[in-house]
N, C-alpha and C positions, 0 to 999 in steps of 0.2 A: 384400533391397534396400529402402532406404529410399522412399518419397512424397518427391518436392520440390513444398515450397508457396512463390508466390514471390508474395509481398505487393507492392503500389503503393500508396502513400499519397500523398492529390492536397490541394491544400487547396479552400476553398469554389472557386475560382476556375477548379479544375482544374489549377494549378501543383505541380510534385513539390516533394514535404514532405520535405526530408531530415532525419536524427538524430531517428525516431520511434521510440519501442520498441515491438517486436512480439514478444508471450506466444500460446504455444499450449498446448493440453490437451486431452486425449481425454476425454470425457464417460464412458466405459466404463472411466478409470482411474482409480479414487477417489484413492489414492496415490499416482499416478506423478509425475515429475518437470514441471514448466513447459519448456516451450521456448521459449529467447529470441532475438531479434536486434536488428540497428536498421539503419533503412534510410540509403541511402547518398546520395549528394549527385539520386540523380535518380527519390529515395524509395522507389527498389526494396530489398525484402531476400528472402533466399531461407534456408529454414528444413527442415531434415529430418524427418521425419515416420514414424514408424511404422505399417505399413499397420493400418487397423482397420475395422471393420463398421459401428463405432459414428463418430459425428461427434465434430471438433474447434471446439471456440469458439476465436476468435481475436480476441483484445483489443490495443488501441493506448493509447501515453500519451507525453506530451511538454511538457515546460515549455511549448510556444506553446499547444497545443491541450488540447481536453475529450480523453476517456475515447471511443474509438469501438469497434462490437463487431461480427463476422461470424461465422457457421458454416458452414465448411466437411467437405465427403467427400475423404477422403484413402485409398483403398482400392487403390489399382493404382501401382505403382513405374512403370509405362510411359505414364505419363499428369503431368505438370507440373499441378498446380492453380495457377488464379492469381486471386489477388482483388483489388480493389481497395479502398481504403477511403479517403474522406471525412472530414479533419478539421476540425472546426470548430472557432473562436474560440470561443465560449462566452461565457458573461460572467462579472464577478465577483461573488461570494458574499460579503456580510458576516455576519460574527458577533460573537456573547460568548459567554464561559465561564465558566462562578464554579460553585467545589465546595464539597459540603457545609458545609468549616466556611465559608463565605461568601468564601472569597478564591477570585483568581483563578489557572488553570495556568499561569501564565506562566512562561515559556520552554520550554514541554513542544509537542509541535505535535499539530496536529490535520490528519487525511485522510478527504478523502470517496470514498468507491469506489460504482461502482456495483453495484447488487446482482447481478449477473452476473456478477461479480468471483470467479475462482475462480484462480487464479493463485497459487503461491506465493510471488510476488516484487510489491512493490505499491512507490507512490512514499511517501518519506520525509513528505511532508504541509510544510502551513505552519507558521511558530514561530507560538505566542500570544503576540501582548506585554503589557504590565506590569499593565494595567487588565484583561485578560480577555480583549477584541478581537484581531480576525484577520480574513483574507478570503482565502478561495478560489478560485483561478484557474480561467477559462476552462472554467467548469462549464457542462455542456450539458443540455437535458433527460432525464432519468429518474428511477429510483429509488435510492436513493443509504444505503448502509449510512457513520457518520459517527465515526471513531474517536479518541482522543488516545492519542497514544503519550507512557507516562511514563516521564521519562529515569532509568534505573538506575546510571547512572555507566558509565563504560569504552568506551564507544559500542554501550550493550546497553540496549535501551525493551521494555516491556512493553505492546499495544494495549489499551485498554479503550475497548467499545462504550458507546457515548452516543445513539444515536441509529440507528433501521431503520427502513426501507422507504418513505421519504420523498423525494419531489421537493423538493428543496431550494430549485430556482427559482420553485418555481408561485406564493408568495406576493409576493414580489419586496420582501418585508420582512427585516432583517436573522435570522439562525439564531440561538434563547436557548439553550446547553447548558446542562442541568442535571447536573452530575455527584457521580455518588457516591461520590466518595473524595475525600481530603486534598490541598489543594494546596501544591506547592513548600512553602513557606514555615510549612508545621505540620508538617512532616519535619523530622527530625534525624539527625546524623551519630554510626554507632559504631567507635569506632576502639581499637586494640586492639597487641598485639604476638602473633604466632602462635613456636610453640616446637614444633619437628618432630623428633621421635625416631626410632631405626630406620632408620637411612638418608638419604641426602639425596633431596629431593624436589624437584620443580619444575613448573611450573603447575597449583596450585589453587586452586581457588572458596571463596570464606566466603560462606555466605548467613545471612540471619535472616529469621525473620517468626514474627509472633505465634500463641501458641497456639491461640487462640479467635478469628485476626482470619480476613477475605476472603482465598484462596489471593495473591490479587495483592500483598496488602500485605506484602510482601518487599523485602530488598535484597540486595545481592551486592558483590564485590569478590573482584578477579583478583588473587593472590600470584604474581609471578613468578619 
């Protein structure tokens, strides 16, 4: 039988938070799967749990609020855990971006997770827009791993770290990335005709990336 963990999410005020998502994870599972929910209009969510020896972190995320994190013991099927968790507002985070060749990611987004972030499922991040700039919502204190995801076409991004182990808020000056790779705009597109022998075929991958370049520096493209 499974543990039921059954999450309350309040905001500062102590009012139920509904539509928060809630990730769990066994610390003793290196590979295991996330567990997800989201709570309901009166910010309860209830989540099944596999019994374990070892503790579960349990992390929150929501367009309104920051990143909030608990750990709980989930050991006995005849016992409900129930935690609560505190969302806060957060404030907002500005930034720039500009990569190597001096331009900026624009329209690629960037996401700040905190570093206790072990979840396999994380939020999509903000777009950069044209000059470089962006800003991050409802960032609360901690340490904060800070990623952009670069768009590969088909609705497929690859994350590249930009930045670890940094309180993002403590300076209360805008965030400078420096990134080391090509932005949008020194990419190009290769296109082609594919010619399939032997049978007919149907959904495959084209990728490219250079011999001698970064494993990242690749592209793809779905033949349906």
């Amino acid at each position: 039988r499974a543990c039921v963990l059954k999450i309350k999410t309040v905001d500062e005020q102590g009012r139920p938070a509904g539509g928060v998502n809630i990730y769990a994870k066994c610390l003793g599972d290196v590979d295991g799967a996330t567990r997800s929910a989201a709570t309901d209009g009166q910010g309860i969510a209830l989540i099944g749990l596999a019994p374990s020896d070892k503790e579960y972190v349990i992390g929150t995320w929501s367009r309104n609020f920051g990143f909030a994190k608990a750990v709980v013991r989930a050991d006995n099927p005849d016992v409900v855990v129930e935690q609560t968790l505190v969302q806060r507002a957060g404030v907002d985070v500005e930034g720039k971006a500009v990569c190597s060749d001096g331009k900026p990611p624009a329209g690629w987004r960037v996401v700040a997770l905190p570093d206790w972030w072990i979840f396999s499922s994380y939020p999509g991040g903000e777009e950069i827009r044209d000059d470089g700039s962006f800003t991050l919502r409802h960032v609360v204190p901690d340490r904060y791993t800070v990623k952009i995801n670069i768009d590969k076409g088909d609705g497929f991004s690859t994350p590249r770290t930009v930045l670890t182990n940094e309180d993002i808020t403590a300076s209360g000056k805008p965030l400078e990335l420096k990134c080391d790779f090509l932005s949008p705009s020194s990419l190009v597109e290769i296109a082609g005709t594919l010619k399939v022998t032997g049978g007919e075929h149907k959904g495959l991958w084209i990728a490219a990336a250079p011999q001698n370049g970064d494993i990242f520096d690749h592209g793809s493209a779905y033949v349906k």
